[in-house]
C-alpha positions in Angstrom: 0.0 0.0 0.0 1.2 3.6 -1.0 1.5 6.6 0.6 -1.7 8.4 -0.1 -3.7 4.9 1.7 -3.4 6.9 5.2 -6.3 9.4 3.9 -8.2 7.2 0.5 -11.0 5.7 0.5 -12.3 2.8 -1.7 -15.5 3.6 -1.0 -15.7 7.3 -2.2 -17.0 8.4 -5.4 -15.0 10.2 -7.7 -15.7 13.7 -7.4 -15.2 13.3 -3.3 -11.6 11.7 -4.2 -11.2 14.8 -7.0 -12.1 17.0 -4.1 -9.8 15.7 -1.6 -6.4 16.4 -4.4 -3.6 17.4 -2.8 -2.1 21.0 -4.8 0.1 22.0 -2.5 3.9 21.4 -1.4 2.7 22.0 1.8 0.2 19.5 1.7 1.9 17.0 0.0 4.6 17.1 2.8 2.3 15.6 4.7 3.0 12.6 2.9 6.2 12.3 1.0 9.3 12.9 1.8 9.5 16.1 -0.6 11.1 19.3 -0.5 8.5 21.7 0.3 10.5 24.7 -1.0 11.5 23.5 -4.5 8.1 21.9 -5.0 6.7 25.0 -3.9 8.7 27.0 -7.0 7.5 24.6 -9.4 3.8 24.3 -8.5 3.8 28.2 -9.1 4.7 28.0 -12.5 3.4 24.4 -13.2 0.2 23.7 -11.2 0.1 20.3 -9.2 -3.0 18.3 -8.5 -2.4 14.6 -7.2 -5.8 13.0 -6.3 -5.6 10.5 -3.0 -6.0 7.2 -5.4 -2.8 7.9 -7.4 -0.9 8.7 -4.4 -2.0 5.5 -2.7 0.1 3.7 -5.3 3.0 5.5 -5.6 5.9 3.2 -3.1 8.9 5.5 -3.1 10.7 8.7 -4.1 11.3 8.9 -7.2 9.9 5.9 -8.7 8.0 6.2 -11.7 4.8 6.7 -10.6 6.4 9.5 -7.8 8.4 11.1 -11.4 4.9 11.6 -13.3 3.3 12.9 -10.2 5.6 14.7 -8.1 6.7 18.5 -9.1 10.4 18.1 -10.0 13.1 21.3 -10.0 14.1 20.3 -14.0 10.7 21.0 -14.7 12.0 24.7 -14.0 15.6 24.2 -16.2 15.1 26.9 -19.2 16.0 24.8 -22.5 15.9 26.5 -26.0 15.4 23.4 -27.4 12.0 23.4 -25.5 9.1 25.4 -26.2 5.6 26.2 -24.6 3.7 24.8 -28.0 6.4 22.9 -29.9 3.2 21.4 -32.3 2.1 25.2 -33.0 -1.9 23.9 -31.5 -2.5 27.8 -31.0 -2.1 28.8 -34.5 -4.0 25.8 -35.7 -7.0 27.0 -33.5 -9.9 28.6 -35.3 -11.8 28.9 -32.5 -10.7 28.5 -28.9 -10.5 25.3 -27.4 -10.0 23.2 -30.8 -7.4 22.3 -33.0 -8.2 21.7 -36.6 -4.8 20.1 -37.7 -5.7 17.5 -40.1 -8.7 18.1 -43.3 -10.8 15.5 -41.5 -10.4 15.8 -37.7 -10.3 17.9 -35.2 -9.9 17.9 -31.6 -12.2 19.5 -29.6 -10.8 20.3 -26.0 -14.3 20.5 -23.6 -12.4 19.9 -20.1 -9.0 22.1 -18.7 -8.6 19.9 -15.9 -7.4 16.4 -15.1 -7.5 14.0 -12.5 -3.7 14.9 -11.9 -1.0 16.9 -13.6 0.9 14.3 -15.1 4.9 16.3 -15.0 5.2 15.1 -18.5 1.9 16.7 -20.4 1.8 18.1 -23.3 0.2 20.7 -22.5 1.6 22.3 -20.1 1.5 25.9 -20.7 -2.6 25.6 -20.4 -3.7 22.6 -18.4 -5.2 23.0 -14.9 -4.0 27.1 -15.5 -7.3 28.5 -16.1 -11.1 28.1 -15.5 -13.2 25.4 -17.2 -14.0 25.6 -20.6 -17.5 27.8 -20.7 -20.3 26.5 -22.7 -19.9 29.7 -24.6 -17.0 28.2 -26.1 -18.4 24.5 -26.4 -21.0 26.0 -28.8 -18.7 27.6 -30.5 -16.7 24.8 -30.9 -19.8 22.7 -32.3 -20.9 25.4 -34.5 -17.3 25.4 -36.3 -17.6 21.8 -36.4 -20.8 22.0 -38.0 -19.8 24.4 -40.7 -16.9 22.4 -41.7 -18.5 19.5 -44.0 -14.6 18.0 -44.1 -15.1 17.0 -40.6 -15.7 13.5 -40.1 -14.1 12.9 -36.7 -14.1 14.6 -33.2 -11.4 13.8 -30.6 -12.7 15.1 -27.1 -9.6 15.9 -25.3 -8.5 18.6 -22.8 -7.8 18.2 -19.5 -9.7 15.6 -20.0 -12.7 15.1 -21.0 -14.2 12.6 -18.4 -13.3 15.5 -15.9 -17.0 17.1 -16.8 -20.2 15.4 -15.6 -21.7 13.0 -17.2 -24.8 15.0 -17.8 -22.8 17.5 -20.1 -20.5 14.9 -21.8 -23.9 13.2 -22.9 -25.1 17.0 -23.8 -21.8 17.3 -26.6 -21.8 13.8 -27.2 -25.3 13.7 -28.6 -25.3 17.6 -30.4 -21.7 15.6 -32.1 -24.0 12.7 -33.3 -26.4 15.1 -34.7 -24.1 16.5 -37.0 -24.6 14.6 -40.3 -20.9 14.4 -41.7 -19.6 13.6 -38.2 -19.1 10.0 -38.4 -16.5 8.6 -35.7 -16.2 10.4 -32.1 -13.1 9.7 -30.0 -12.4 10.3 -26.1 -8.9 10.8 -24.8 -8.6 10.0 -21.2 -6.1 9.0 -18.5 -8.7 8.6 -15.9 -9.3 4.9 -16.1 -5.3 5.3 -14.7 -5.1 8.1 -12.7 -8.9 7.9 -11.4 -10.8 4.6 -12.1 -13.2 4.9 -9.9 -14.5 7.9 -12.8 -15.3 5.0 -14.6 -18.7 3.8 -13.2 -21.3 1.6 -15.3 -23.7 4.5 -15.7 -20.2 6.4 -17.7 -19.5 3.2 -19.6 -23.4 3.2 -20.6 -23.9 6.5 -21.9 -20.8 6.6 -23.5 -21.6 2.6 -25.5 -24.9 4.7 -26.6 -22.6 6.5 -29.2 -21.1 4.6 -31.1 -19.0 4.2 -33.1 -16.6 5.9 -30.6 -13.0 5.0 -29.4 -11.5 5.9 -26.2 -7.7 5.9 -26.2 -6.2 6.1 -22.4 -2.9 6.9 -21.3 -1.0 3.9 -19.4 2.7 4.5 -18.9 3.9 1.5 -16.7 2.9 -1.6 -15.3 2.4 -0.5 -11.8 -0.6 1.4 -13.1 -2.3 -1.4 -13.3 -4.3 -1.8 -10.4 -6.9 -3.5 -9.5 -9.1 -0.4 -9.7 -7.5 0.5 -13.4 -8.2 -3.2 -14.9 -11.8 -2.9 -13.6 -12.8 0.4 -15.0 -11.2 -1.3 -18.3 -13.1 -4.0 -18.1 -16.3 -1.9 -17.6 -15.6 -0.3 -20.8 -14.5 -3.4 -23.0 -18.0 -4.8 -21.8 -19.4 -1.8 -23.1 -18.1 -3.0 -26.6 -15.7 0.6 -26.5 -12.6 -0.1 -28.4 -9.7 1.0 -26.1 -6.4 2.0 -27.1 -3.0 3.3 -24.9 -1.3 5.8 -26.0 1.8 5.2 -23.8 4.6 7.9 -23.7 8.2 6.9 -23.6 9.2 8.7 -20.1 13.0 8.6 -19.5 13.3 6.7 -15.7 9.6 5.6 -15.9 9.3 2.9 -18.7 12.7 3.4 -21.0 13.4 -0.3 -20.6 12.3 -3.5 -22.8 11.8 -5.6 -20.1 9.4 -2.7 -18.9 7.7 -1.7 -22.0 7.3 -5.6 -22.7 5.6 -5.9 -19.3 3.6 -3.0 -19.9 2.2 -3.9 -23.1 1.6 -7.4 -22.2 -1.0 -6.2 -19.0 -2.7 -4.0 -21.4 -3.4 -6.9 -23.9 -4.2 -8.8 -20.4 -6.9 -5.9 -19.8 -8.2 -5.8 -23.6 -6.2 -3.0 -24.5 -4.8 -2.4 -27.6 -1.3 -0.5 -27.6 -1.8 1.8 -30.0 1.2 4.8 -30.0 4.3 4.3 -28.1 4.8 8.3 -28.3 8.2 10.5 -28.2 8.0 12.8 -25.5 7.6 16.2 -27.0 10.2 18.7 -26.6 7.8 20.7 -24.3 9.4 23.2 -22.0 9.1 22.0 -18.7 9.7 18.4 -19.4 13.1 17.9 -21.1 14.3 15.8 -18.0 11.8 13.0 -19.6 13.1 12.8 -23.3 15.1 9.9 -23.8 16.7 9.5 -27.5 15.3 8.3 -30.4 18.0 5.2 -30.6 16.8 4.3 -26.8 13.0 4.4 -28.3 14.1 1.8 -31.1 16.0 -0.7 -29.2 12.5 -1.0 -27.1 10.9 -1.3 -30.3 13.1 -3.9 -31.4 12.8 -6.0 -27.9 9.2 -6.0 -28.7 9.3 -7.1 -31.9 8.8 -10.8 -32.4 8.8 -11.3 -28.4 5.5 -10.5 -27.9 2.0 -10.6 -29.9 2.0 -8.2 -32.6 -1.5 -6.7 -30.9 0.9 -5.8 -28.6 3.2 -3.7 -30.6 3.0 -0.1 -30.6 3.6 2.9 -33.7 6.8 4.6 -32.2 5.6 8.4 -33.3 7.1 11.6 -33.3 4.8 14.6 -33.7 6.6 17.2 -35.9 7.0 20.7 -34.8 4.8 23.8 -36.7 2.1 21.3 -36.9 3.6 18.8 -39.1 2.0 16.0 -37.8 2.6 12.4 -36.4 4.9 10.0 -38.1 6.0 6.6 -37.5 9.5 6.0 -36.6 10.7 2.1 -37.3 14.1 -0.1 -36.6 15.9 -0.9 -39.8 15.3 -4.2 -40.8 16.0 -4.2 -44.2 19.6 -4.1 -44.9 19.8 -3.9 -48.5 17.8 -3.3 -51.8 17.5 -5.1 -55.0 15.1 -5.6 -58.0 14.3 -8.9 -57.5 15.5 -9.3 -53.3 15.4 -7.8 -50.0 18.7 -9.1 -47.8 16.5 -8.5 -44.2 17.3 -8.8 -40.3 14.8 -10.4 -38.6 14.4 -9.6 -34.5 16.9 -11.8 -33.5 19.2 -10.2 -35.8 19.8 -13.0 -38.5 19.6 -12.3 -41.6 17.9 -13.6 -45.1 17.3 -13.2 -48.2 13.9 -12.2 -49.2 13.0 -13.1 -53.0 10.7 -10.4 -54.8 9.9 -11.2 -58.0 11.3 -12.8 -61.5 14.4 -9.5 -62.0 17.2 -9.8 -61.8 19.9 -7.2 -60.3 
């Protein structure tokens, strides 16, 4: 049992254990062994929420549940390498609160809260820093979305979107459905990790009533696992809710095979699909996480071939000035002809691989 177990509750709902957070140095001195006065530093800059079920899990400083919880003094290290919006969202904003990056998606950010401030977000430079998104700006959001006949996916994001209630997540959800060229919706989430107990039956029901939609969660290491996390997945697999992790390589958390391996083997386990293995962004405030992309391809190649190919990831990078994502692969094919390949399998043999009827 963690730390946090001295003040969490199985039995409360989710919005008591949201209420109970700790966002404080202060407060979280109560509990780990921290220094108040650095942590303090950060939090002003950085704001820190750590609800009492993620810190009943976390065993000891500095392991990597502690590193994606606990405010850290790198997160204060000035890099210009690093920038506040390395993927240029703001200028790819028509309207506040969504990003219209790609002809036919966009994503539509309802919530500006989370369960916790993972250290290693994204988003950064706007998450928990500001009110909640207004409905003003929901209906805005919708109305763009329904002038824009290219649009045939929505990506609720944030925050997170499972931080609003239920009663206004079915309120988008269902204006969304009603929008004739929207055809698939998607939820990104990491409250199935960082707050199962979010995940009740009556969520995983209204969200089933709208399919086709996809929720993709956020699962970084094993220890995430919990008992709690595997049964709000299961709650949602029984909903018939395709689920997907979009794990984020996180030096000193899971930049080790035998980690990653672990990792995407429980999801599978929990009827997870690992979907993106993801490069950390080079997002200021989070340059002690980025590992190299040579580290991110020998996992990659552990996984190959060792476990099921369900269980293998996309290694992406997500190009600055808005380029996009792209796929980043180990080089398995050694040499090219017209008629073979000369290949490397995962145990690094090689073979010839015949093509065709040329000849070189």
């Amino acid at each position: 049992m963690g730390a946090g177990a001295v003040f969490f509750s199985e039995s409360a709902g989710w919005q008591q254990i949201l209420a109970e957070s700790i966002t404080s140095a202060e407060g979280l001195s109560k509990y780990l062994a921290i220094d108040v006065k650095t942590v303090d530093q950060v939090v002003r800059q950085y704001p820190m929420r750590i609800n009492p079920y993620y810190l009943s899990i976390i065993q000891s400083a500095d392991d990597p549940l502690w590193r994606q919880a606990v405010p850290d003094a790198a997160e204060l290290a000035v890099d210009p390498a690093l920038e506040a919006d390395p993927l240029s969202e703001a200028p790819q904003s028509p309207v506040k609160h969504l990003i219209h990056r790609y002809p036919d998606r966009v994503v539509f950010m309802v919530s500006s809260h989370c369960a916790m401030y993972c250290r290693h977000c994204m988003r950064k430079r706007r998450v928990g820093q500001g009110r909640a998104v207004s409905r003003a700006a929901i209906e805005k959001g919708i109305e763009y979305i329904r002038e824009q006949p290219e649009v045939q996916e929505v990506i609720l994001s944030g925050g997170d979107p499972l931080l609003i209630s239920d009663g206004r997540l079915d309120d988008i959800l269902s204006r969304l459905k009603r929008i004739p060229h929207v055809e698939l919706l998607r939820v990104h989430s990491r409250a199935p990790c960082t707050l199962p107990q979010r995940v009740t039956n009556d969520l995983a029901a209204l969200l089933a009533s709208y399919h086709p939609l996809y929720l993709n969660i956020q699962f970084n290491h094993p220890a995430e696992l919990t008992p709690a996390s595997m049964d709000a997945c299961r709650k949602l697999a029984d909903a018939g809710i395709p689920l997907g992790s979009q794990t984020v390589l996180l030096k000193g958390v899971n930049d080790d095979p035998r980690v990653m391996k672990r990792l995407m083997r429980d999801l599978l386990k929990n009827r997870v699909r690992p979907y993106y293995l993801h490069h950390t962004d080079p997002v200021q405030g989070t340059g002690h996480f980025r590992t190299s992309v040579e580290r991110g391809l020998e996992i990659m190649r552990a996984l190959r071939g060792r476990i099921s190919g369900m269980g293998v990831p996309s290694y992406m990078i997500d190009l600055p000035r808005g380029g996009g994502k792209i796929p980043l692969l180990p080089q398995y094919i050694k040499k090219t002809g017209r008629s073979r390949l000369l290949v490397e399998n995962y145990e690094g043999e090689m073979f010839e691989y015949a093509l065709g009827h040329g000849r070189d």
